[in-house]
C-alpha positions as CSV (number, residue, x, y, z in Angstrom):
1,X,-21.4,-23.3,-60.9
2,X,-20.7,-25.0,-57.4
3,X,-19.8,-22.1,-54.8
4,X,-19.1,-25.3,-52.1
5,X,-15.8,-25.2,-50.2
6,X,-13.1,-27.6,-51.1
7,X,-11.9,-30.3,-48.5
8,X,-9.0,-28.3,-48.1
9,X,-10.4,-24.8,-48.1
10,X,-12.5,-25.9,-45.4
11,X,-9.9,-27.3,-43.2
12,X,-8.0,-23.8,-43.3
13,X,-11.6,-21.9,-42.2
14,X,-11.4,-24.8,-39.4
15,X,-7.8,-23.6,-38.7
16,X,-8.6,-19.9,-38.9
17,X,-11.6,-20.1,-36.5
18,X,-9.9,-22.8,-34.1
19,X,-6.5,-20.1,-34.2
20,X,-8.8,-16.9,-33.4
21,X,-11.0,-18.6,-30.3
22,X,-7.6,-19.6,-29.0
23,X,-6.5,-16.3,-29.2
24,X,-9.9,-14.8,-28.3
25,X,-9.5,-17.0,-25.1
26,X,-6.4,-15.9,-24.5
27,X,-6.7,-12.2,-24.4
28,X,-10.7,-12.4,-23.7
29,X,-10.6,-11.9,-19.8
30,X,-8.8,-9.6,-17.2
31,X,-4.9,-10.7,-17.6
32,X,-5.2,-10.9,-21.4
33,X,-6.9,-7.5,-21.7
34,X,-3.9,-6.2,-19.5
35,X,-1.2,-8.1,-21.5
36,X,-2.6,-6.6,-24.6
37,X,-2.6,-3.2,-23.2
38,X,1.3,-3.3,-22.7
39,X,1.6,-5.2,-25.9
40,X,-0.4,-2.3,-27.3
41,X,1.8,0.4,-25.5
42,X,5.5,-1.3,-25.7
43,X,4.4,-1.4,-29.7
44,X,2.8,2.2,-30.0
45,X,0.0,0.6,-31.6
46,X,-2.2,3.9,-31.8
47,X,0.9,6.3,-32.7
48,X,3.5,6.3,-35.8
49,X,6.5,4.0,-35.7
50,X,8.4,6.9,-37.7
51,X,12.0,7.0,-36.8
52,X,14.9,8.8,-39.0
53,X,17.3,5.7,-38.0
54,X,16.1,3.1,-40.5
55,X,16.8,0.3,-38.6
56,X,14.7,2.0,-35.0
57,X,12.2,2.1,-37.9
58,X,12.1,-1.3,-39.2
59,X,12.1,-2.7,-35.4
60,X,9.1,-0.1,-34.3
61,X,7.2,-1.2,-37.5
62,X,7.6,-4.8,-36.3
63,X,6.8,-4.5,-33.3
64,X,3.4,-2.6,-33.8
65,X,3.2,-5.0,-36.6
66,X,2.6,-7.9,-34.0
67,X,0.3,-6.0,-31.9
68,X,-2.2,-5.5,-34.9
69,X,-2.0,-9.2,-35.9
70,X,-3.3,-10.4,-32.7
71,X,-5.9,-7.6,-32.7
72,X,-7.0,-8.4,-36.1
73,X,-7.6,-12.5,-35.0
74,X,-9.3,-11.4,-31.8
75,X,-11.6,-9.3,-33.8
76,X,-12.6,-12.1,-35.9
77,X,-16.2,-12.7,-35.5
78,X,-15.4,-16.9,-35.4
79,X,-19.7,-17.6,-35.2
80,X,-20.8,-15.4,-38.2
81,X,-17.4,-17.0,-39.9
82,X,-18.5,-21.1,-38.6
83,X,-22.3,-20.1,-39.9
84,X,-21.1,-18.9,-43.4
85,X,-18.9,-22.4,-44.1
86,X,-22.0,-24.2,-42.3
87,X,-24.6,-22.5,-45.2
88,X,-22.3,-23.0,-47.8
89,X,-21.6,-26.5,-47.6
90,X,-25.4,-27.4,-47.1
């Protein structure tokens, strides 16, 4: 059985780590670690996002939905992720 990525399954691991050092870069040094912090406030990202008005809810929820996107593609270890497609397709 050949475990080797596809053409096009490597193309989206190309996106995927290209799109998390761009955001890595981004919020990596003193002004993007600050933007985050208010994105991470303004969105509650640490608290709830309950509300009794559905629709305060829905808008909380998306907002603190945003804030863990971008923390989950600067969290991306993009080297381990590059050495795994780099060993597989050998």
């Amino acid at each position: 059985m050949d475990n080797k990525f596809s053409p096009e399954q490597k193309k989206e691991i190309e996106r995927r780590i290209h799109r998390s050092s761009m955001f890595q870069k981004v919020f990596g040094g003193k002004e993007g670690e600050y933007v985050l912090s208010e994105i991470d406030t303004d969105s509650n990202f640490n608290g709830s996002t309950f509300d009794p008005d559905p629709y305060i809810h829905a808008y909380k929820a998306g907002q603190r939905s945003m804030a863990v996107f971008i923390h989950k593609i600067i969290d991306q270890d993009i080297e381990n992720a590059r050495k795994r497609m780099e060993s597989n397709n050998e």
